[in-house]
N, C-alpha and C positions, 0 to 999 in steps of 0.2 A: 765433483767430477773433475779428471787431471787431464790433459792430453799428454800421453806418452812417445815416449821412444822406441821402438823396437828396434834389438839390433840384431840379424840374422845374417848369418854366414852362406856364402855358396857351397855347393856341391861339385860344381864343376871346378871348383878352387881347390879343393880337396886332394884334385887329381895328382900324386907323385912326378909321373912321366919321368920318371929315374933312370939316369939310363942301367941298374941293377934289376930292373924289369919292379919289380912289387909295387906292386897298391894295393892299398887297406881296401875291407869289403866297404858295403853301405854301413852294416849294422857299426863297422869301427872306425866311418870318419861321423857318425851321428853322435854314437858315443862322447867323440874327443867334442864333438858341439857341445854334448848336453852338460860334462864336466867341466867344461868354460862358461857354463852359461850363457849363452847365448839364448837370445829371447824365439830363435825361430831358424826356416834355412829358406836359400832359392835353389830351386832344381827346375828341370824338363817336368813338363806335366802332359806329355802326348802320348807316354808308352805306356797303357793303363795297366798292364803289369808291374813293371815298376813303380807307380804310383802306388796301385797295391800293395807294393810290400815295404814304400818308404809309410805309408800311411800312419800303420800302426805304431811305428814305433815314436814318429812324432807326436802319436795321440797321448803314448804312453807316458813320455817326457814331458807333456803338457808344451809343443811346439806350434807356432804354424810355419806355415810355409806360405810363400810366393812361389805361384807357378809361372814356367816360364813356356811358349810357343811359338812355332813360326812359319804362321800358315801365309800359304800363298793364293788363296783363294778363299771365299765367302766361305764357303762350307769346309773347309780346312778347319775351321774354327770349332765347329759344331761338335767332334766327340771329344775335345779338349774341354769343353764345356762342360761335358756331361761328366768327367774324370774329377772334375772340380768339383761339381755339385753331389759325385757319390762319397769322394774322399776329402773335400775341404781345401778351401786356402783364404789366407788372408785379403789376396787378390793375386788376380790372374794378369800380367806382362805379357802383351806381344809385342813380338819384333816382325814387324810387317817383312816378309822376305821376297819382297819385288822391289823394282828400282824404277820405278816411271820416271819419263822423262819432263813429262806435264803434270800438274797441279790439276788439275783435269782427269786426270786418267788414276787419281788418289782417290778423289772423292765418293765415288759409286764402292768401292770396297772398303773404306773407312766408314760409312753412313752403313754399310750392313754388317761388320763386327758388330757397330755400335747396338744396333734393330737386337741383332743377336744378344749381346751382351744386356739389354734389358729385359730379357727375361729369367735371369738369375739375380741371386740377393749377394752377391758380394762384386768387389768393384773390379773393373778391369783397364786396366792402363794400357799406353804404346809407348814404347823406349826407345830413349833418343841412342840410335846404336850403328856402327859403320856395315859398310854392304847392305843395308836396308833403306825402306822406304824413307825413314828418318837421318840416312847418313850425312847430310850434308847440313852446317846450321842457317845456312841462309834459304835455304827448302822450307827446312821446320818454322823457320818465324813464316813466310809464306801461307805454308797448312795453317799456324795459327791466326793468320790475319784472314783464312777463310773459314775455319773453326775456331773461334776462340774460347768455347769450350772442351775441348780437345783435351784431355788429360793421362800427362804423362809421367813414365817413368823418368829418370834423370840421370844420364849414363856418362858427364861431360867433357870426359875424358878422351871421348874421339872426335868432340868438337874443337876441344884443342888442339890435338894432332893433326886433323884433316885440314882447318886453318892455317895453323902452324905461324900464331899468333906473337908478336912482336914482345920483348921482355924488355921494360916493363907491359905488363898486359894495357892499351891504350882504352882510354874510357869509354868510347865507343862501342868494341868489342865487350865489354863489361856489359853496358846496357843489355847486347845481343841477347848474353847468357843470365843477365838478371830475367829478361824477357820469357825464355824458354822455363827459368825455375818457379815464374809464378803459376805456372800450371801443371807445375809439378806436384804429383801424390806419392811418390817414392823417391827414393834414391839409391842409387848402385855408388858405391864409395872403390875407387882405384884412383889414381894419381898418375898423368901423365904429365912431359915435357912437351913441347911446340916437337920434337924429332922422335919421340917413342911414347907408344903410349899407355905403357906400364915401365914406371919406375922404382928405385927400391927405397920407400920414402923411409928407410932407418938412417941412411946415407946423411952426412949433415952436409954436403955439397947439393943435396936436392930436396934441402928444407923451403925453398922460396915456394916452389911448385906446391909442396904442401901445403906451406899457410897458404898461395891463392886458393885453393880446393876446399882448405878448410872457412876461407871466408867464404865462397860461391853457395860451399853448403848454409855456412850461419845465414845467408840473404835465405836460403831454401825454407829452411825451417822456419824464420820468422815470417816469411809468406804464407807457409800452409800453415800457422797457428792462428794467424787472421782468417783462413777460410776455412778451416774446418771444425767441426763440431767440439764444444767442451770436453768430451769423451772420447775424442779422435784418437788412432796410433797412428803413427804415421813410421812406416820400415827403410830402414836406411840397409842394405847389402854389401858387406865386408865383402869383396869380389876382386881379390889380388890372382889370379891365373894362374895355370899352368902356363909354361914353354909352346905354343912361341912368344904368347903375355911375355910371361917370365924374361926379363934378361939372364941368359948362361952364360957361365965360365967356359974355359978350355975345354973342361971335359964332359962340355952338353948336358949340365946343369945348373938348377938354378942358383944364383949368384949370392942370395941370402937365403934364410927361411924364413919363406909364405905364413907358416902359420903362425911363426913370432910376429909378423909384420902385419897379420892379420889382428890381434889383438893389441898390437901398439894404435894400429889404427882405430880402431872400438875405442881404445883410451880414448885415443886425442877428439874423435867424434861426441864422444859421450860428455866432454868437457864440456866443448863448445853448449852441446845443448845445454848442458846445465847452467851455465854463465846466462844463458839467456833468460831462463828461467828465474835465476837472481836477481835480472836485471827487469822485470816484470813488475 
């Protein structure tokens, strides 16, 4: 038994937003996944139509997926669940879409995703993600000092932003986010600055930002290989954005290409994991 890497692409990353209007269908940004190989995708898992028809063709690729949600109530959850359990996914990602203002006023709809979420056989995380329940980092360590099993996705790229963390990153603020990645079961892989928070990590003036990202992940992964099972995967989410992610040019678009940038990152991700593996 090995634990793996999975490395899957978004969908909504996919998105052109050119300003010559075209976008590829589904069936032709899944394709350009499956001829990169990519191990899976994230997408919406709420419109159970479109789950239907992304379904097959990942089944046919031999794909999964990470679905993603974002319910604003207890029962917002519930036909997302059933989308899951008719068509499959690796695990199911919510992004809590309320903003309380107390730590109090989380808990009664976090304790019934959760009710909810055990009565399905595959796992379901909360992402650390801006505009949401989780957007702020000194909230999340909060929820996790009153949940400390709490398990999440790992988005940390708006942690950095929304802080807008001193460079060098101070070891304090390190701990935060070592804090947050040990209860982490995924990762979403994007790359911000302390002022944006999608940068274009081909760029060699914005390599520092990368290797920190790429260290936060290396602490990620050598966390989840201590907790989880010898036959664990664990999915990491190439998730570079469209515009307004994207930084644009003059002429309102994107500044590099996404999808080269998506696979240079898979590179350098896939490194790291394996270095560590050697180092085992």
């Amino acid at each position: 038994m090995v634990q793996k890497l999975l490395m899957l692409q978004s969908l909504w990353a996919m998105e052109r937003r050119h300003t010559d209007g075209f976008e590829r269908s589904l069936e032709e940004n899944v394709e350009m996944i499956v001829n990169e190989k990519f191990d899976g995708v994230s997408g919406e898992w709420e419109d159970r139509q479109l789950v239907r028809r992304l379904s097959p063709l990942l089944r046919a690729a031999g794909l999964v997926a990470e679905g993603q949600c974002f319910p604003k109530t207890i029962d917002d959850l519930k036909p997302v669940l059933e989308n899951a359990v008719e068509c499959g996914v690796h695990h199911l990602n919510i992004q809590p879409d309320i903003r309380p203002r107390w730590l109090q006023d989380c808990m009664p709809l976090l304790e019934g995703w959760r009710r909810l979420a055990e009565q399905v056989d595959f796992p379901v995380y909360f992402e650390t993600h801006r505009n949401r329940m989780t957007t702020d980092l000194y909230f999340v360590l909060d929820l996790l000092d009153c949940m400390p099993d709490l398990k999440l996705v790992g988005d940390l790229s708006h942690f950095l932003v929304g802080r807008e963390f001193s460079w060098p990153v101070p070891a304090q603020e390190t701990s935060y986010i070592h804090r947050v990645l040990q209860n982490c079961w995924a990762l979403h892989g994007r790359v911000a600055s302390r002022e944006q928070v999608q940068i274009e990590i081909s760029y060699p003036h914005h390599r520092m930002w990368v290797d920190l990202f790429l260290d936060w992940w290396d602490f990620g992964f050598r966390s989840w290989k201590r907790r989880a099972p010898a036959d664990g995967t664990l999915a990491f989410v190439c998730e570079l954005g469209p515009k307004p992610y994207a930084i644009t040019a003059a002429d309102g678009n994107d500044s590099t290409d996404r999808w080269a940038e998506a696979l240079f990152l898979r590179r350098l991700v896939r490194e790291r994991w394996d270095s560590i593996g050697a180092q085992v």
